[in-house]
RORO-30055 format. One record per residue (C-alpha): x, y, z; residue in three letters. Coordinates in steps of 0.1 Angstrom, whole numbers, padded with zeros to 4 digits, always signed. Example, Ala and Ser with C-alpha at 12.3 -4.5 7.8 and 13.67 -1.06 7.14 Angstrom:
BEGIN
+0123-0045+0078ALA+0137-0011+0071SER
//
This chain:
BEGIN
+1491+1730+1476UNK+1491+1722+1514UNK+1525+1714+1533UNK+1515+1679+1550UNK+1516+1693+1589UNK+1544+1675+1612UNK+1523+1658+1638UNK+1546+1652+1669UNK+1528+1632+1697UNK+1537+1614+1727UNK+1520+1578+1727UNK+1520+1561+1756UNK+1512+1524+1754UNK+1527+1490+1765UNK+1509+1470+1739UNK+1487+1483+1710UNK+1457+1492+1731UNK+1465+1519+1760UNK+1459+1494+1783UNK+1431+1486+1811UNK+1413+1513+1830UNK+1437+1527+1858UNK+1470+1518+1849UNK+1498+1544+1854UNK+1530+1525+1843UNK+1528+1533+1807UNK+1562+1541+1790UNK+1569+1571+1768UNK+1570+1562+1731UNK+1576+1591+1708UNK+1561+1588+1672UNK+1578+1620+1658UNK+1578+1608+1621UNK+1560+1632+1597UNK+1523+1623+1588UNK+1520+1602+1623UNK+1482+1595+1623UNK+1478+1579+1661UNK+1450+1555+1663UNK+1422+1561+1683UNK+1437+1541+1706UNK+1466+1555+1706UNK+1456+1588+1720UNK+1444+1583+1753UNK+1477+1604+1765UNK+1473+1630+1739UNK+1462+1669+1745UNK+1437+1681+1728UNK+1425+1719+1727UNK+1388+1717+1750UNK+1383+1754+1753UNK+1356+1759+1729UNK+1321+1745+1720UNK+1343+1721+1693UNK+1371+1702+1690UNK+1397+1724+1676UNK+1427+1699+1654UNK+1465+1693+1669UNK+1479+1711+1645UNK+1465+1740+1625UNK+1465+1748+1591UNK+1488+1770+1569UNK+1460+1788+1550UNK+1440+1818+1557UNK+1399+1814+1551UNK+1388+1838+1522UNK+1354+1859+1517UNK+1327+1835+1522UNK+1309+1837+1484UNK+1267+1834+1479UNK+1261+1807+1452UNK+1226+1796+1436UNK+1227+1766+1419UNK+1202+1758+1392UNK+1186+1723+1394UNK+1169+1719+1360UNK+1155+1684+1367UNK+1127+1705+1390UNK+1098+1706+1357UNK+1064+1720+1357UNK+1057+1685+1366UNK+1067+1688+1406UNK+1051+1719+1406UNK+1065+1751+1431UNK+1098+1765+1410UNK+1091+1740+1388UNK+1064+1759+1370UNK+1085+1784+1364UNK+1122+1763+1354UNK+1139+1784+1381UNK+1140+1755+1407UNK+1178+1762+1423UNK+1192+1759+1455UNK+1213+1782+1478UNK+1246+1777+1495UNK+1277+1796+1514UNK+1312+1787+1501UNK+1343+1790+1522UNK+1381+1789+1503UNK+1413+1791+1517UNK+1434+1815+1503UNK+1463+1799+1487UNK+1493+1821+1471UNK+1491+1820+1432UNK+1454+1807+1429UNK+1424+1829+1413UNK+1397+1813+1424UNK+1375+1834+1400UNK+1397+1822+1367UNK+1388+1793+1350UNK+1419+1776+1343UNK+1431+1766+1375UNK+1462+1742+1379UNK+1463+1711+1399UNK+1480+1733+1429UNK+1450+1755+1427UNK+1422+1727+1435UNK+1405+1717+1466UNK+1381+1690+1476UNK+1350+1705+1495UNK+1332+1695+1524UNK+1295+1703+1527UNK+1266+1704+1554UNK+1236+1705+1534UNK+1198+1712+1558UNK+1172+1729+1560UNK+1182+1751+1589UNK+1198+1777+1578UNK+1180+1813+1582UNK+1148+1786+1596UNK+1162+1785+1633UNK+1197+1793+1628UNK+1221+1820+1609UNK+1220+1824+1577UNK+1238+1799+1547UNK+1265+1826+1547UNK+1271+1829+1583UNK+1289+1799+1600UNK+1269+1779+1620UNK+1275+1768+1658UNK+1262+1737+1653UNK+1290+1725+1625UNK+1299+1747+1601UNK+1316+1770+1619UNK+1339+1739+1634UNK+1344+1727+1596UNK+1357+1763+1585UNK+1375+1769+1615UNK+1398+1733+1615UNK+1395+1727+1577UNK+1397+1755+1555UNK+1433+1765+1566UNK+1440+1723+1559UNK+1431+1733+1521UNK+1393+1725+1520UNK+1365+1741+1505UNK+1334+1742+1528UNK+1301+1748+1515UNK+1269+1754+1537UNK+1239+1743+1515UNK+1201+1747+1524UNK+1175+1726+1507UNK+1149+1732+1489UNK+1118+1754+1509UNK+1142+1767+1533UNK+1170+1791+1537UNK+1175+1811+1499UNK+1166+1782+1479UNK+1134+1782+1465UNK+1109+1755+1456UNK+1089+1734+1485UNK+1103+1716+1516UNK+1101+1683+1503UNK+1112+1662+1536UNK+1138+1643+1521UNK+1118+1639+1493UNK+1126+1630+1454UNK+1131+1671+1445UNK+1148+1675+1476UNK+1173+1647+1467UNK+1177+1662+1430UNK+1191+1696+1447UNK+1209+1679+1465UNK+1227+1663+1437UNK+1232+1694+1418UNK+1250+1713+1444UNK+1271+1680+1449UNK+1278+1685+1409UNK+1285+1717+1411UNK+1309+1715+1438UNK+1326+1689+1423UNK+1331+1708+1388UNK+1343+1741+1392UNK+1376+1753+1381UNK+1391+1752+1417UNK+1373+1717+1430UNK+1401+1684+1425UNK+1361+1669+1416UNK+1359+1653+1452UNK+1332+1663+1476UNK+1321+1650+1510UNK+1292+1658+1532UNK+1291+1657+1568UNK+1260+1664+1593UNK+1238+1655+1622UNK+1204+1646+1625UNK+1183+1658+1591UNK+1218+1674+1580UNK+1231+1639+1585UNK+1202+1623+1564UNK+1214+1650+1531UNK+1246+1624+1530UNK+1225+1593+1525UNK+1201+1607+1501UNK+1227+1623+1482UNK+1246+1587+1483UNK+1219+1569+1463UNK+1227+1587+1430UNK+1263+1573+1423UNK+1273+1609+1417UNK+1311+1604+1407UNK+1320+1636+1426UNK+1303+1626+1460UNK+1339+1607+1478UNK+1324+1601+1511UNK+1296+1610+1534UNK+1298+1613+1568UNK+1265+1607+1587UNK+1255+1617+1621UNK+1224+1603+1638UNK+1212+1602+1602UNK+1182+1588+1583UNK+1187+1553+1565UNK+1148+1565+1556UNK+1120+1586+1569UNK+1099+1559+1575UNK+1123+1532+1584UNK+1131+1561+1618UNK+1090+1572+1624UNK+1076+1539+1624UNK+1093+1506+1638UNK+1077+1469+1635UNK+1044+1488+1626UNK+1046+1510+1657UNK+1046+1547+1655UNK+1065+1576+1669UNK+1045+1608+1679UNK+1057+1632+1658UNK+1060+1606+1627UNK+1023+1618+1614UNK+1031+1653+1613UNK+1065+1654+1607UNK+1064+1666+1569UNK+1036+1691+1568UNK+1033+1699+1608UNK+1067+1703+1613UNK+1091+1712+1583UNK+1067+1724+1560UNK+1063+1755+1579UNK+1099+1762+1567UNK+1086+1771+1534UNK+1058+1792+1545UNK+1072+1827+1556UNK+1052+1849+1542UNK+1071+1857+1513UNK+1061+1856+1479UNK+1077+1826+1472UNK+1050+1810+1496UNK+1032+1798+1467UNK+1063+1774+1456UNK+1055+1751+1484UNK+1028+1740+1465UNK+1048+1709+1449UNK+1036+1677+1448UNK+1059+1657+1476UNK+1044+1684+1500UNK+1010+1680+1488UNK+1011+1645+1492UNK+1021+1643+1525UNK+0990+1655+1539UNK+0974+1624+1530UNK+1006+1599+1538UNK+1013+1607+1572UNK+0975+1597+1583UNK+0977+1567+1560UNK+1011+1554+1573UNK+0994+1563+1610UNK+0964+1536+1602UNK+0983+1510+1584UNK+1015+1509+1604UNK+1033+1501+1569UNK+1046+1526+1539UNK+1011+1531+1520UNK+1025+1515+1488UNK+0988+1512+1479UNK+0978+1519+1436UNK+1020+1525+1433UNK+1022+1552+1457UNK+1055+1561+1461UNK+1061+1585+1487UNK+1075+1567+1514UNK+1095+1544+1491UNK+1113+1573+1473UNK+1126+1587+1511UNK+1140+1552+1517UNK+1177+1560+1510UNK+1205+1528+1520UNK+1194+1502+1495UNK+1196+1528+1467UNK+1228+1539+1481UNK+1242+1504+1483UNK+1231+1498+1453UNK+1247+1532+1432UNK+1273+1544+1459UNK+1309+1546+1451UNK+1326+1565+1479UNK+1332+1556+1517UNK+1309+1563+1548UNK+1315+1570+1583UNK+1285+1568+1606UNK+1285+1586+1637UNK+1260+1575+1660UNK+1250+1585+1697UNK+1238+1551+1713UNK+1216+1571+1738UNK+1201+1587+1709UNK+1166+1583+1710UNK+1157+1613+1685UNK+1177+1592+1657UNK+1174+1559+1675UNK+1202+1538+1667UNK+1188+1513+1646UNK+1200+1539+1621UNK+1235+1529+1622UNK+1233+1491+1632UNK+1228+1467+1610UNK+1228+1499+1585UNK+1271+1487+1594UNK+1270+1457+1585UNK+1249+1463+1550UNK+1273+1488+1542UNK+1300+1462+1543UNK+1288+1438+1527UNK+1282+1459+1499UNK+1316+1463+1494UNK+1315+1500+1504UNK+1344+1510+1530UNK+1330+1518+1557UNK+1342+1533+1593UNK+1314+1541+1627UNK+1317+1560+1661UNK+1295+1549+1686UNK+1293+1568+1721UNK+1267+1572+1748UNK+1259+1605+1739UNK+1221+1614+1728UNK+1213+1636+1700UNK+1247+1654+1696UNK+1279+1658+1686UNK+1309+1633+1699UNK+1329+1670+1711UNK+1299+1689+1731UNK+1305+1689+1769UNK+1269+1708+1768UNK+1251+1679+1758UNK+1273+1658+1776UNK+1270+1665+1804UNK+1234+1665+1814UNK+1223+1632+1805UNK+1203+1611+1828UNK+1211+1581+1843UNK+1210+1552+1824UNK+1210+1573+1796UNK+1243+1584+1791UNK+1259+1599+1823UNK+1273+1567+1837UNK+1298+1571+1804UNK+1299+1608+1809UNK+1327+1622+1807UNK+1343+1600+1786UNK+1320+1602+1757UNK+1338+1632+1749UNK+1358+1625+1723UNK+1383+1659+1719UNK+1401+1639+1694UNK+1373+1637+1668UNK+1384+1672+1648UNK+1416+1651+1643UNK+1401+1618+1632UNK+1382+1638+1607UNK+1409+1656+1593UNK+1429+1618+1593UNK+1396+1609+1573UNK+1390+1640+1548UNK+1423+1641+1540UNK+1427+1604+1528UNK+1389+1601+1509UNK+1392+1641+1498UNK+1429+1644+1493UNK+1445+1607+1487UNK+1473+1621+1515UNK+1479+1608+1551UNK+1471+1569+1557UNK+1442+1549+1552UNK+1418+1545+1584UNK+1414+1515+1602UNK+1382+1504+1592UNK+1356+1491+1614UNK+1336+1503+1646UNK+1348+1523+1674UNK+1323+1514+1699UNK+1313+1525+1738UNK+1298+1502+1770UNK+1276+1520+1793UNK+1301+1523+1819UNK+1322+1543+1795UNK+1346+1519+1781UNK+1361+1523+1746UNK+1371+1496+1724UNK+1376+1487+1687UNK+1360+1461+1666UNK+1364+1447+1632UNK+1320+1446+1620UNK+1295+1454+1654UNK+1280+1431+1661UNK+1313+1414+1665UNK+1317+1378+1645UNK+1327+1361+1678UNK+1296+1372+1694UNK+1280+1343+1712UNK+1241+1339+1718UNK+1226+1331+1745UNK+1186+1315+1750UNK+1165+1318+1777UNK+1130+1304+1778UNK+1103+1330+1789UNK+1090+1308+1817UNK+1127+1310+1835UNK+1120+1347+1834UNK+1092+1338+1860UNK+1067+1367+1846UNK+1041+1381+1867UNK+1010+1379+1841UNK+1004+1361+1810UNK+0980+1390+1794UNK+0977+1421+1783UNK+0948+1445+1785UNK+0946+1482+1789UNK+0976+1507+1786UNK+0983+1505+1825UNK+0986+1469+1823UNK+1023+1454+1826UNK+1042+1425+1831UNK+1077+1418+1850UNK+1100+1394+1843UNK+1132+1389+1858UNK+1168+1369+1849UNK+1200+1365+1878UNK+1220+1375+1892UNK+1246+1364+1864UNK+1279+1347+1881UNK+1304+1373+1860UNK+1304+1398+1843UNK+1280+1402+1811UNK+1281+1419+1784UNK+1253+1424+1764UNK+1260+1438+1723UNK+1240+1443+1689UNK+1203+1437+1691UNK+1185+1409+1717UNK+1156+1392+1705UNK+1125+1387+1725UNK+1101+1357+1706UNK+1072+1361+1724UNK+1042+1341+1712UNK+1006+1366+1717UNK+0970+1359+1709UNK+0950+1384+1702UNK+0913+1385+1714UNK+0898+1412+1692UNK+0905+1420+1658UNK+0917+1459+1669UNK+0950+1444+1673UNK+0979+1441+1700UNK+1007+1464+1705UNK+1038+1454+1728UNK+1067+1474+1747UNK+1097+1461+1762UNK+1120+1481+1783UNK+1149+1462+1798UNK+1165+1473+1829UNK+1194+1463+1858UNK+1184+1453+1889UNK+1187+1490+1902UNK+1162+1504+1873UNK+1189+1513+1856UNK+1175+1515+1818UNK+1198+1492+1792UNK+1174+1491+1763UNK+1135+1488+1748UNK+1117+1470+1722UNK+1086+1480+1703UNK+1060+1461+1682UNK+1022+1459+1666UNK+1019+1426+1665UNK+1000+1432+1628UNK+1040+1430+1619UNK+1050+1402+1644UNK+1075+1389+1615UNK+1091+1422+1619UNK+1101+1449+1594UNK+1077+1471+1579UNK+1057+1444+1558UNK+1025+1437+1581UNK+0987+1427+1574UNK+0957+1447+1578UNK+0945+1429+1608UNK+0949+1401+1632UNK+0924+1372+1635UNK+0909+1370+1667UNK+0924+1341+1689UNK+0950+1329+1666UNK+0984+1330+1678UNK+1016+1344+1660UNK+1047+1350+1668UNK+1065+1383+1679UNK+1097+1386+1672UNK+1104+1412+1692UNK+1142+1430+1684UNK+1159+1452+1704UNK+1173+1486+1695UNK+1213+1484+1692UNK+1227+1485+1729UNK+1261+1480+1742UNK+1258+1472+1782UNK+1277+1457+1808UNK+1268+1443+1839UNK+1289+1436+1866UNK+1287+1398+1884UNK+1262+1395+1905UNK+1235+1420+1889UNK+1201+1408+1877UNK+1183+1418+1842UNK+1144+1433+1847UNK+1120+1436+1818UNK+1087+1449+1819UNK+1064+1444+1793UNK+1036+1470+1780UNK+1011+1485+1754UNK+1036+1510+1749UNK+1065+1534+1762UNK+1088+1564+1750UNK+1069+1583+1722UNK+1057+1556+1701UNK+1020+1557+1697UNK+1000+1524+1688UNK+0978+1530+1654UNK+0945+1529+1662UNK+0943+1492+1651UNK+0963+1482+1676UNK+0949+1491+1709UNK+0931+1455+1716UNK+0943+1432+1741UNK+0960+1396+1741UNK+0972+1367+1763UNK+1011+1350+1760UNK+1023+1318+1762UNK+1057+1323+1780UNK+1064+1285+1780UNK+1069+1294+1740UNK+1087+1327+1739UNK+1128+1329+1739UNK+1148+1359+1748UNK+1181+1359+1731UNK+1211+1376+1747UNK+1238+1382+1723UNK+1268+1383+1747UNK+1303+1390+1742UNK+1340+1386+1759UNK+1364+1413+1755UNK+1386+1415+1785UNK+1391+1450+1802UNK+1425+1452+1780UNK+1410+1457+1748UNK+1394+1486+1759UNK+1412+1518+1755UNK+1409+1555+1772UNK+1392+1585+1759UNK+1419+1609+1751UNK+1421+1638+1786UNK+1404+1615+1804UNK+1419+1597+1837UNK+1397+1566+1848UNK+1394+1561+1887UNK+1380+1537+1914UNK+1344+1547+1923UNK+1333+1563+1891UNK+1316+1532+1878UNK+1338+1523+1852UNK+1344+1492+1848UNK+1385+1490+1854UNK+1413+1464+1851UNK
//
């Protein structure tokens, strides 16, 4: 069907890796073999097309891209029971379908040979004709990269809106239990058809990278591998962390995304289902309790918790794409959500930059990150390379062609610095405990929201590098019964931000399993975590951490505005550290690292 492409490429490399930051005495190796696929770190000396929005692949394909086609896609699980489109049994979804054009293949006949069948790869959101082209238009944002790199490789790519938004009817569900059932169908459907080899993947970012995981947690035998992008493990497990609240976590379903469904059409009246119904009254509820409402069997946070089910019923492969400086889809999406993955059995693969919200090929989003946020990686978070890796990817899980992909975590430090690792955290990650009274704090209480507390560590000897998730223990005694909310924000020296920690103390064991209220004066034990970082600091730089009510956009539940007292003499921080000398890092691919760009070099 598709002539494997010829990849020639020049590697440059005196050992595995590229080699440490700087170095210019590399050696010409050609790999001119057919169906080369060059490791990640094998590329740092490759060209890569960087004229448009997108990465564009090395080699293009041999197909043209037919007519896009309009499909609706009845979903008869919807029943007068959900209510909207249910009412009526016409519940369906709507999607955009992009073929190559291959010689001798009808893709209207039903008896299509083997040389006439292609895998497909679908984005499936709620944005299309709600804040962005239409479902049969292709979309800046992805779609239009997928079709443009893909199609002429011998893919289908399908564009698919969810339910409420777009031409698919019904309610905007958020992720909900109908959403996920026309979610499934379309996977089905892609997967059957006359043309499809049965294999489907999606790919997307943000809520078009949360359609992967809750289409994972059926075990649909079509569905080969997802590929999710600063997507949702769960809608609460990202709104509300340790009990704490973000701002828009309230609102989110009925405030924010139901207005999708509510144009003023006639099909206004669909929206009336009962996932969108009943978010009126869970936001609020999750907002007071901190926890998922689970109150008399409620189920409506539960059923939008997607990774156990999909560890539980998936049987294709993930890759997670995750920007570390993402704090839209904070990272505790991807990390332990790694690991878990793993030791389910499930073959797994992650890309970790310091990007924020965004794609690992935009310069536009890039590029104007602040400090400590992304720009001291800049511009080597750009990773030209990626429309390449994904081809490497959909070809092997789609296709069963190429190689198979290294598995494990391509990961980047703050300072820019690329490297490969087995699992992340790393298994030879070491921990390391210091008591909060070395951290000489300036306070040992907590009172109103300006009130704040400094502690200080260093300068360290050598060079540290901090990985995964530290742990802050920090024993607080409440002296109300509102409660006591906490916020770490870890800093260098300079005020350059590394990473933050939030907490209501009502779920000081961590998680999202709490109790209704603290007793006054009895102490309990914080255990504080982290979001996933990976920083380095150079020898002779000291660590800052102030401690608050709160910070960012997470707002304390109402129950958790009281204040409390610490007894630093009792808390630990943990430091997970690691040792990876500067030659296991390797260069992002049209990149040249220099002196004086705060890299960290050989």
């Amino acid at each position: 069907m598709n002539l494997k492409p010829m990849l020639i490429v020049a590697l440059f490399a005196t050992s595995m890796l590229a080699g440490c930051f700087g170095e210019d005495d590399a050696v010409d190796q050609a790999a001119d073999e057919q169906g080369a696929y060059p490791q990640p770190w094998e590329r740092s000396q490759l060209s890569y097309d960087d004229q448009d929005i997108y990465a564009r692949v090395t080699v293009n394909g041999s197909h043209q891209i037919d007519a896009v086609r309009s499909v609706y896609v009845a979903v008869p699980s919807i029943t007068a029971a959900d209510g909207g489109a249910g009412l009526t049994g016409g519940a369906e979804v709507h999607l955009g379908l992009w073929l190559p054009v291959i010689e001798g293949c009808d893709w209207e006949s039903e008896s299509n040979g083997e040389e006439c069948q292609v895998p497909v790869i679908a984005e499936i959101g709620p944005y299309y004709n709600d804040g962005d082209v239409d479902a049969l238009t292709p979309a800046d944002r992805l779609g239009k990269m997928l079709i443009e790199n893909y199609v002429p490789h011998g893919f289908g790519v399908a564009q698919v809106s969810v339910f409420g938004t777009g031409e698919s009817n019904h309610c905007m569900d958020l992720m909900g239990t109908d959403e996920q059932r026309g979610i499934d169908a379309a996977v089905t459907w892609l997967g059957t058809q006359s043309w499809s080899n049965g294999k489907v993947g999606i790919i997307g970012k943000s809520y078009d990278g949360s359609t992967p995981w809750q289409a994972a947690t059926f075990g649909n035998p079509h569905l080969a591998t997802i590929v999710p992008m600063s997507g949702l493990i769960g809608v609460h497990d990202l709104m509300w962390r340790n009990g704490s609240m973000e701002a828009r976590g309230m609102i989110m379903h009925n405030g924010v995304y139901g207005s999708f469904g509510v144009d003023g059409d006639v099909e206004d009246t669909e929206n009336l289902c009962e996932g969108y119904l009943q978010g009126y009254a869970n936001g609020p509820a999750a907002y007071l309790s901190g926890g998922m409402v689970t109150y008399g069997g409620n189920d409506y946070w539960t059923s939008r918790s997607f990774l156990d089910r999909a560890l539980t019923n998936y049987n294709g492969s993930v890759y997670i794409i995750q920007g570390m400086q993402d704090w839209n889809v904070d990272p505790h999406m991807a990390f332990p959500a790694h690991q878990l993955v793993e030791e389910a059995g499930i073959e797994i693969k992650t890309l970790a930059g310091q990007w924020a919200h965004d794609y690992p090929d935009r310069q536009s989003g890039h590029s104007g990150l602040p400090s400590g946020e992304g720009a001291e990686a800049y511009p080597y978070t750009l990773r030209w390379d990626w429309a390449d890796e994904m081809l490497y990817w959909f070809d092997w899980y789609l296709k069963g062609e190429g190689e198979a992909p290294v598995l494990g975590v391509e990961m980047q430090d703050n300072r820019g610095g690329w490297r490969f690792e087995a699992t992340y955290p790393p298994v030879d990650t070491t921990y390391f405990e210091i008591n909060g009274a070395d951290l000489n704090p300036t306070g040992a209480s907590i009172g109103g929201s300006s009130d704040s507390i400094t502690m200080t560590y260093g300068p360290f000897e050598n060079g540290t590098h901090i990985v995964g998730m530290p742990s802050f223990h920090i024993p607080i005694t409440p002296h109300t019964t509102n409660g006591a909310h906490g916020f770490l924000t870890m800093n260098d020296g300079n005020g350059m931000h590394l990473g933050h920690a939030v907490m209501d103390y009502r779920f000081h064991e961590g998680g999202r399993d709490g109790q209704e209220v603290l007793v006054p004066f009895s102490t309990v034990l914080g255990k504080m975590e982290f979001l996933p970082m990976d920083v380095y600091l150079e020898a002779g730089e000291t660590l800052e951490i102030t401690m608050t009510q709160t910070g960012y956009d997470y707002v304390p539940s109402p129950a958790s505005i009281g204040s409390y007292s610490i007894d630093w003499s009792q808390a630990t921080l943990t430091l997970p550290l690691l040792d990876r000398p500067c030659d296991t890092l390797f260069q992002a691919p049209m990149h040249v690292y220099g002196e004086g760009d705060g890299q960290r070099l050989c």
